[in-house]
C-alpha positions, 0 to 999 in steps of 0.5 A: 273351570276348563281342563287347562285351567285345572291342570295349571292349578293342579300344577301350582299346588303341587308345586306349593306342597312340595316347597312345604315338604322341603320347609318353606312357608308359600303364597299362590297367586290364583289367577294373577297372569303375572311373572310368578305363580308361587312364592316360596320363602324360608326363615331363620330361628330368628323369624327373619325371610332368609331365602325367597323363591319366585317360581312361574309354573308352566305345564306343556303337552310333550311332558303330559303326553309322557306322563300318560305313556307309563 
């Protein structure tokens, strides 16, 4: 797996463990190349979807290059 591909990767899971701290079940599309990356979606009591978010998960060099300052 080259670097860029982990740190997307790395990024996407990220990103799914954080919908599930806040509550919500997810999906990750590995390697999809499609629109979205993650699925997140909550239910109700009742079992029903009662909100979905579809989320495109982008890293880019600037907010890396941040990271790596502090």
């Amino acid at each position: 797996m080259t670097s860029a591909v982990k740190r997307g990767t790395d990024y996407e899971r990220e990103v799914v463990n954080m919908f599930k701290a806040n509550g919500y079940e997810c999906v990750r599309t590995a390697r999809s190349h499609g629109e979205y990356d993650v699925i997140a979606y909550k239910k109700n009591g009742y079992k029903q979807i009662c909100f979905i978010v579809m989320v495109q998960c982008k890293i880019k060099k600037q907010i890396q290059k941040e990271k790596h300052k502090k």
